[in-house]
N, C-alpha and C positions, 0 to 999 in steps of 0.2 A: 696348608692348614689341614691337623690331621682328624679336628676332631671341635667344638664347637660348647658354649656354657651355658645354661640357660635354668630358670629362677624355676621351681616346683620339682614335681617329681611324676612325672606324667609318660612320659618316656623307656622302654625299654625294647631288649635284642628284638630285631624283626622287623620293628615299624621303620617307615621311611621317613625322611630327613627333607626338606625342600630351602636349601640353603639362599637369603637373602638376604639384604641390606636395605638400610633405607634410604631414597635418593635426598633426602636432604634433615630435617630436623624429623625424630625417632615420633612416632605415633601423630605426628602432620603428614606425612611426606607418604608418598606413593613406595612399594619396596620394588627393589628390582632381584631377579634371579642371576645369583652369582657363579652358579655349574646346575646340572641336574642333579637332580634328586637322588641321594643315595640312600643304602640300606643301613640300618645303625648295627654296628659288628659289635660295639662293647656300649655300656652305660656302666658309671660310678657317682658313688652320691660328694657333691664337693660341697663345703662348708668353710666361711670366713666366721670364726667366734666373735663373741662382744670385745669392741675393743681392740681388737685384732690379736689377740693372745693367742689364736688357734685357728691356722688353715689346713684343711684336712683333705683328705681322699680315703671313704670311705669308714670315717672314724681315726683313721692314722693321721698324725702332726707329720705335715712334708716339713724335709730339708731345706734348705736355702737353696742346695744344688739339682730336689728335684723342685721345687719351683720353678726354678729358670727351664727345669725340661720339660713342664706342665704348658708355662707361660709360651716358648717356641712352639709348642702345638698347637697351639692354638695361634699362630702365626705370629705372634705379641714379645715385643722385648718383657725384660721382667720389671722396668720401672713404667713401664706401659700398661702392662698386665694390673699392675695394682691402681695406676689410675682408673681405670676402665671400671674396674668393681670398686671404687671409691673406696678403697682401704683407709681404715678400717672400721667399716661399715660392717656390721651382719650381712652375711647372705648366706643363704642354701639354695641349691640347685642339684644340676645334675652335668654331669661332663657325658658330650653325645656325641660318641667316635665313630668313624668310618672307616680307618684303617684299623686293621688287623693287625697290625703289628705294631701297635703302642702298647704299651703296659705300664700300669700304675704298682 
């Protein structure tokens, strides 16, 4: 996992990351710590449009093909990837990387 999604815009270069999961159903459940804590190297603004006519990065409409290279970063097949954000749902967020050598 190279880099992680998350809803607002709160996030940018510098701050630390403290990567978790929840042990069982999302805002019931205790979280657990899945590595430590890293430094965020990159932030991009990600958006699913109304309808799903438009997933972006950064304002750019991704490919099909960099989807699927979005979705593997985030450790996610790409018909997994779009469950996950309930396509096609709106959302805006923000993509909050740790490695240094992704690029959007």
């Amino acid at each position: 996992k190279n880099h992680t999604i998350r809803s607002g815009n709160r996030w940018k270069v510098g701050d630390w990351f403290s990567p978790r999961i929840w042990s069982g159903k999302p805002y019931r459940s205790p979280q657990t710590t899945i590595y430590d804590d890293v430094e965020v190297k990159k932030v991009w603004d990600f958006e699913i449009g109304e309808e799903g006519r438009f997933i972006g990065i950064n304002g750019k409409r991704l490919t099909p093909t960099e989807l699927e290279a979005l979705a593997g970063n985030d450790a996610l097949m790409y018909q997994d990837f779009l469950r996950w954000f309930q396509y096609p749902k709106p959302f805006k967020g923000q993509i909050i990387c740790w490695n240094e050598n992704v690029e959007y």
